[in-house]
N, C-alpha and C positions, 0 to 999 in steps of 0.2 A: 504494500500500500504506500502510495507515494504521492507528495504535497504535492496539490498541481499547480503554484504559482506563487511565485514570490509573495505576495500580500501574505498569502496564509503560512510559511516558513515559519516552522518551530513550532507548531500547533499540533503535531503531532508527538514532538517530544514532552509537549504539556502532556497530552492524552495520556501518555504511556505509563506517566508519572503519578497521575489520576489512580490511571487502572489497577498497577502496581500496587499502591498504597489501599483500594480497595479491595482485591484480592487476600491483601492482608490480612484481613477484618474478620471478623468471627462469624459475622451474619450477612443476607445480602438485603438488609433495607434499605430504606432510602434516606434516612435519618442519617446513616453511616455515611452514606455517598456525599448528604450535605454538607455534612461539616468536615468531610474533605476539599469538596467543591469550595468553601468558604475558607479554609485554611490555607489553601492554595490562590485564594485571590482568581478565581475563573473568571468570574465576571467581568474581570476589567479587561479581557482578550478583544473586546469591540474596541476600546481605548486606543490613541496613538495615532490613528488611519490621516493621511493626507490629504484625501479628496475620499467624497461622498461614492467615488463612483469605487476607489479601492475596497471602503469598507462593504459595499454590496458585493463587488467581487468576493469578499473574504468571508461574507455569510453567505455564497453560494459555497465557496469551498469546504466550508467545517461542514456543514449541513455532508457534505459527500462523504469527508472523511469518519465524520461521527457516525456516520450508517453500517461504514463499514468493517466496524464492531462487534454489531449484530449477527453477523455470518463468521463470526469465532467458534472453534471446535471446544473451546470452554466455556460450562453454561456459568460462571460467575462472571467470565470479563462480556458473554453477552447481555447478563443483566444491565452491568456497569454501561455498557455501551448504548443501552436502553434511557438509561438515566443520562447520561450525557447529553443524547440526542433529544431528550426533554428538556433538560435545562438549557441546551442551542436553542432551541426551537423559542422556546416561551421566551427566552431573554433575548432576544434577535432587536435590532431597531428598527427591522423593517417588518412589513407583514404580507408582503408578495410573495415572499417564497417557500417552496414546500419542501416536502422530501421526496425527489424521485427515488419510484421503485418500479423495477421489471416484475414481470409476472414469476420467475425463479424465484426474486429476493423475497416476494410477498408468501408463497409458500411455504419460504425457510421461518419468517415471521410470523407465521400463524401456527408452526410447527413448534416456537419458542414460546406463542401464548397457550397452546395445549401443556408443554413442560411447566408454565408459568401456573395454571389453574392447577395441576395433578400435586404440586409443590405446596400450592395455597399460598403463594409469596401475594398476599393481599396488594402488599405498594407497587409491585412488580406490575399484575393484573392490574391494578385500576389506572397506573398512568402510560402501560400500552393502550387500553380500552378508551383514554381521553383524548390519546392521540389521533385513534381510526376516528371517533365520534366527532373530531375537529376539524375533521377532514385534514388533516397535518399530510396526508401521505400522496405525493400524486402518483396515479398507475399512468409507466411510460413506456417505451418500446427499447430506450436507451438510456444508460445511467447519466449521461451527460448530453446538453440540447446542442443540434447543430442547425448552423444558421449563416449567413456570411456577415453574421455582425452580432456578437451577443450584447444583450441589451446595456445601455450606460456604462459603458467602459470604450478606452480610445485602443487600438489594437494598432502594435505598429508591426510595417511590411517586414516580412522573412525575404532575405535575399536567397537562403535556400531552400526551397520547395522542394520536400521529399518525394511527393507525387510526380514531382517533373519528369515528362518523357525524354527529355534532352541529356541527361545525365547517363541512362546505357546505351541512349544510339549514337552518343557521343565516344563511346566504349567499344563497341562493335565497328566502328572507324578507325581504330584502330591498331599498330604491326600484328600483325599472326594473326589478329582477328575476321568475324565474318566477311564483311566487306572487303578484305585483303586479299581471301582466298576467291572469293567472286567475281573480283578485279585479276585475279592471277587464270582463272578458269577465262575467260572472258577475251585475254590476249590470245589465249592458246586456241579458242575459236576463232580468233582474228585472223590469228596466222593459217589456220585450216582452211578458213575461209578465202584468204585471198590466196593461196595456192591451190584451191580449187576453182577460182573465178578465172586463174591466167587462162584455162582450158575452154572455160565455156562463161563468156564474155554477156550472152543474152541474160541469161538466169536471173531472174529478177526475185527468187526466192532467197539468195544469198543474202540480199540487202534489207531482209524484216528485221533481222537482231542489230542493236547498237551497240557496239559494245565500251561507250563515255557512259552508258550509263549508272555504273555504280559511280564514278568521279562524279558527275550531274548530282546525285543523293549523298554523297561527301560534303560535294560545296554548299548545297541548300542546307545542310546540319551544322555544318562549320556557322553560316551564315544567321541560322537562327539563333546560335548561339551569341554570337555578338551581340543582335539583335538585342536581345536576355538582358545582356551584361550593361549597353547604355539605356534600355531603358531602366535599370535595377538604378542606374548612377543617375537618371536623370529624375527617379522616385527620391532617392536619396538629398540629392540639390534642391528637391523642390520642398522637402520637408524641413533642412537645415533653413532653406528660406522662410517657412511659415516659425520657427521656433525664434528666428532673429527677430522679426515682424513681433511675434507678441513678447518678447523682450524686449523691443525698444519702444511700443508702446507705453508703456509704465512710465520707462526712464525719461518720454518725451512729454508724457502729461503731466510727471512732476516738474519737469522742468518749467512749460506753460503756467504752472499753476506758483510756481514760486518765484514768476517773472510778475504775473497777475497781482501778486501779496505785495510785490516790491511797489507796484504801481496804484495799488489800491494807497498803500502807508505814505507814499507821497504825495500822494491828494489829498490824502487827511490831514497830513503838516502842513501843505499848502493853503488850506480853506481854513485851519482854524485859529480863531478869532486873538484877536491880544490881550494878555492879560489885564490891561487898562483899560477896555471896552469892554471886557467879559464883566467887569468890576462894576464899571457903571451900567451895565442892562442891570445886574442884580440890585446896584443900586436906588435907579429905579425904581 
């Protein structure tokens, strides 16, 4: 099980610490859980975040990680992971999001609230049973949403796309590779062929095969690769540009603004009145 993103980093080593230390314990209430939860300072893992869009990030991710507890081959750190996933859920600052679950994980979960009633773990049963009744759990197709944009967060460009086709057919061009041996096949029909054409000059069956054409499928692969590489540098320039842009907005509206103060404070020196004039209106 693995942190999926920087925001949430060390949230798992919190978990462990958690669990560990409930494991310990002699019973599996929830009593127990809390006042490790509370010794531990849990609560303040919302704390710290940078931007609003980090901390939703970061309460999509515990939400994943804490579920992933529940499918432990020991039924005390499943309890604990139970609990956990309760006190994420309820103490969340936001209330959009749920717990995905597949249709596998929810059977493993109803398998642990049958262990959970046969046990009589009373705290166990009534805050799985508030979870389902809160509808807390969404049934999904995948543990994690795909999208080309997941919601309120800025995602910046990968210049290496794993998926990219260009990376083996880049490969297969080449020495010893496909391409090579196709290209070596290819002469060897060349030369078959034009020692068979010196004979019979009409044959226009000779002339169907090319044989540039693996070179032709070289250069368009070569080509798209470049292609790749300035548009990657020209995403790259465009975004160092947007990042100048809103850094020197700041530094140029304070500057306006404390050019503004200079001239506002000079007007005021300038308009007001002398203290021998001020004297006599009060006097007056």
């Amino acid at each position: 099980m693995n942190t999926r993103s920087y925001v949430s980093a060390g949230f798992q080593e919190d978990c462990a610490k958690l669990i560990n230390r409930f494991e310990q314990a002699e019973d599996v209430r929830f009593q127990t859980f809390s006042e490790i939860w509370k010794d531990l300072k849990f609560s303040l893992i919302f704390k710290g975040k940078r931007t609003t869009a980090d901390l939703m990030e970061f309460c999509e991710d515990i939400l994943y990680i804490s579920k992933q507890y529940l499918f432990s081959t020991r039924f005390k750190e499943r309890i604990c992971g139970l609990y956990l996933l309760y006190g994420i859920y309820y103490k969340m600052p936001f209330t959009l999001f749920k717990i995905r679950i597949k249709l596998t994980d929810w059977h493993s979960i109803m398998e642990l609230h049958n262990q959970i009633k046969e046990g009589e773990h009373l705290d166990a049963n009534y805050i799985l049973s508030k979870l389902i009744v809160d509808n807390a759990f969404q049934h999904c197709l995948f543990d994690l949403d795909f999208s080309f944009e997941r919601g309120f967060r800025e995602k910046t460009t990968r210049s290496d796309n794993p998926y990219s086709f260009l990376t083996p057919l880049k490969n297969i061009t080449e020495k010893n590779q496909l391409f090579a041996k196709i290209s070596a096949l290819s002469n060897i029909y060349q030369q078959s062929k034009s020692e068979a054409s010196t004979s019979n000059t009409r044959n226009c069956n000779l002339n169907l095969f090319n044989h540039n054409f693996v070179n032709d499928i070289i250069n368009d692969i070569h080509k798209l690769e470049k292609d790749r590489q300035a548009e990657q540098k020209m995403s790259k320039s465009n975004a160092s540009k947007k990042i100048a842009k809103k850094t020197q907005k700041p530094v140029q509206g304070a500057k306006e603004k404390c050019k503004q103060r200079q001239k506002d404070s000079h007007n005021t020196h300038s308009e007001e009145p002398d203290s021998e004039s001020s004297s006599d209106e009060f006097a007056e």
